[in-house]
C-alpha positions as CSV (number, residue, x, y, z in Angstrom):
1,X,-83.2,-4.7,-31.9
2,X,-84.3,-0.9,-32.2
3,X,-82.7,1.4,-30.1
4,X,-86.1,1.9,-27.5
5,X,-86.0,-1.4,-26.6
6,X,-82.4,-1.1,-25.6
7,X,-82.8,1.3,-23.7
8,X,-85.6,0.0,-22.2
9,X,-83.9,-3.0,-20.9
10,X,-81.0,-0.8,-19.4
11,X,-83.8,-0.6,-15.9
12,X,-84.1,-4.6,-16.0
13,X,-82.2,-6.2,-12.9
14,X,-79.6,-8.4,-13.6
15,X,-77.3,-10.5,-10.9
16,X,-74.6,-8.8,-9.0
17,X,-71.7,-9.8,-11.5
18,X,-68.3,-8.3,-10.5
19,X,-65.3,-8.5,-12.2
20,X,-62.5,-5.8,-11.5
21,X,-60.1,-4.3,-14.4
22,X,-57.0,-1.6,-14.1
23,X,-58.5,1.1,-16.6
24,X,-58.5,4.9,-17.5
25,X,-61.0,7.0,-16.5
26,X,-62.8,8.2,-19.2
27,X,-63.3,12.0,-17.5
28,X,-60.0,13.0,-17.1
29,X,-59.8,14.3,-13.0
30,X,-58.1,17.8,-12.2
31,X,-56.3,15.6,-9.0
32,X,-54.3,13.5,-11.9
33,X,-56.4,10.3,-10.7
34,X,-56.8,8.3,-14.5
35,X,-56.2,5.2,-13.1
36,X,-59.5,3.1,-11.8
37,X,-60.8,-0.7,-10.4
38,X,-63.6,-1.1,-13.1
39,X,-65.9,-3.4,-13.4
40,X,-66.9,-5.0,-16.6
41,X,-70.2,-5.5,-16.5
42,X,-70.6,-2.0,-15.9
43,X,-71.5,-2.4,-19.7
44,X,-75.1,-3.2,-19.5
45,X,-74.7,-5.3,-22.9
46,X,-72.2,-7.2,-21.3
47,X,-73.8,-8.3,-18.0
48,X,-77.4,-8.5,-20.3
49,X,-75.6,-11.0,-22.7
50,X,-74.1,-13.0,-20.2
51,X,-77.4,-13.0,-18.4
52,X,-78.7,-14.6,-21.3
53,X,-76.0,-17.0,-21.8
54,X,-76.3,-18.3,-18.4
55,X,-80.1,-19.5,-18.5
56,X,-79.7,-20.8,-21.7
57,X,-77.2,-23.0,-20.2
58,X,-79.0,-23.8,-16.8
59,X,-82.3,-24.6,-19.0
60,X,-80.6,-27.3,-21.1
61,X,-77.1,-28.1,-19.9
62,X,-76.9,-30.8,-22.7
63,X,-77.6,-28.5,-25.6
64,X,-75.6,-25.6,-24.0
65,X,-72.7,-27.5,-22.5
66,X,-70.3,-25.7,-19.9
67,X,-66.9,-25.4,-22.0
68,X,-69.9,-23.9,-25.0
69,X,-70.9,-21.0,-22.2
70,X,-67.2,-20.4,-20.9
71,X,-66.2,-19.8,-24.8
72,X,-69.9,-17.7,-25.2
73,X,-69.0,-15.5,-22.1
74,X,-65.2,-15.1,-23.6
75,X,-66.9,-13.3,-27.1
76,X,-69.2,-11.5,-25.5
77,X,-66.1,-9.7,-23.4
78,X,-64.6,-10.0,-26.6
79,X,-67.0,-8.1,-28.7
80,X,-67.3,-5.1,-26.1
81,X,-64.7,-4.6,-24.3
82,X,-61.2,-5.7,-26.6
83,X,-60.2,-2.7,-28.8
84,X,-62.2,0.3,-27.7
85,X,-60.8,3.5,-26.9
86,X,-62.7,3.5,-23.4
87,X,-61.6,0.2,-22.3
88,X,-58.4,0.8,-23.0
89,X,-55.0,1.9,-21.3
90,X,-51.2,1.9,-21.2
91,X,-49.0,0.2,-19.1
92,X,-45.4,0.7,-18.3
93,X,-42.9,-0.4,-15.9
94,X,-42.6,2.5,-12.7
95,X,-39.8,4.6,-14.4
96,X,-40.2,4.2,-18.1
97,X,-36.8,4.8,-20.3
98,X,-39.0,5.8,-23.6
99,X,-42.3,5.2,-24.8
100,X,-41.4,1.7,-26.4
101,X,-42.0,0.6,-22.9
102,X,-45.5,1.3,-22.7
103,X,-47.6,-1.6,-23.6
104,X,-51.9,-0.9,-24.4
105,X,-53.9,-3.2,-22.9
106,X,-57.6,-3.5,-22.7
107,X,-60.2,-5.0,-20.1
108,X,-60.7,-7.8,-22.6
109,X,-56.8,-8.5,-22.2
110,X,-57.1,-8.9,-18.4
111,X,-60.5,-10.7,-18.0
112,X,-59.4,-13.3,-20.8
113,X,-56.6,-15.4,-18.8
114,X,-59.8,-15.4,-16.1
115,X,-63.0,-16.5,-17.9
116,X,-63.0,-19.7,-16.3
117,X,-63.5,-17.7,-12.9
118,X,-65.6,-14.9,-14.3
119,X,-68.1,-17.9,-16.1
120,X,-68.3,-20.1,-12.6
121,X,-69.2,-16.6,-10.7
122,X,-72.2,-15.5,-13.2
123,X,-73.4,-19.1,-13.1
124,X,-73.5,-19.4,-9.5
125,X,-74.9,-15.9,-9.4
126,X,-77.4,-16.4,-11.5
127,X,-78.3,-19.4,-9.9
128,X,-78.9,-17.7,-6.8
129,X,-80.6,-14.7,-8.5
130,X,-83.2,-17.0,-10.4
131,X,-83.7,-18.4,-7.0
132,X,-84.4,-15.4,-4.8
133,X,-86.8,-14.2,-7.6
134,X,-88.7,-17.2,-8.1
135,X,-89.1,-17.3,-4.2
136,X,-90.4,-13.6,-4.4
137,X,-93.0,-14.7,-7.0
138,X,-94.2,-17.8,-5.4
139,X,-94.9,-15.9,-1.6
């Protein structure tokens, strides 16, 4: 896909998906603040590619099974948000001893123990997104 019609797409509407990650902010603040609540599909590609995913599966349940979107959902997390600098940041205990005890995680990391929950939330959102807008185009 060229690059316009990315960027074109960033203006479409997409449910309100919400999923909250511990991450770094990418501006460092003068206040010391690098910690923040973010939310993963803040990544357009994300919440576009799960958007997708979604009414594939509502269309044809039988071709597009449930467990088939759950892993779908899992590698498209995967693929944006598991290894990359900006979704990443360290963890340690309160008082760290050395630097050993730092760990790096990544929003993929925390989002993968919950893609059951994350894929039942953008199904039922999208379900209710697909509604209101088919209910907008039939009035």
């Amino acid at each position: 896909m060229e690059w316009e019609q990315r960027e074109r797409r960033f203006d479409m509407e997409y449910p309100d998906y919400e999923f909250y990650v511990v991450n770094q902010k990418m501006n460092r603040p003068v206040d010391g603040d690098y910690v923040e609540r973010f939310n993963i599909f803040q990544n357009w590609l994300v919440a576009d590619e799960v958007f997708k995913a979604c009414k594939k599966h509502l269309r044809n349940k039988k071709k597009f099974s449930y467990d088939e979107l759950k892993e779908e959902v899992c590698q498209i997390i995967m693929w944006q948000e598991w290894s990359r600098y900006e979704y990443e940041c360290s963890v340690a205990p309160a008082f760290p001893k050395d630097e050993k005890e730092f760990k790096k995680i990544d929003c993929y990391w925390q989002a993968e123990p919950n893609i059951e929950v994350i894929t039942d939330m953008c199904l039922k959102r999208t379900k209710e997104y697909l509604k209101v807008k088919k209910n907008k185009l039939t009035k």
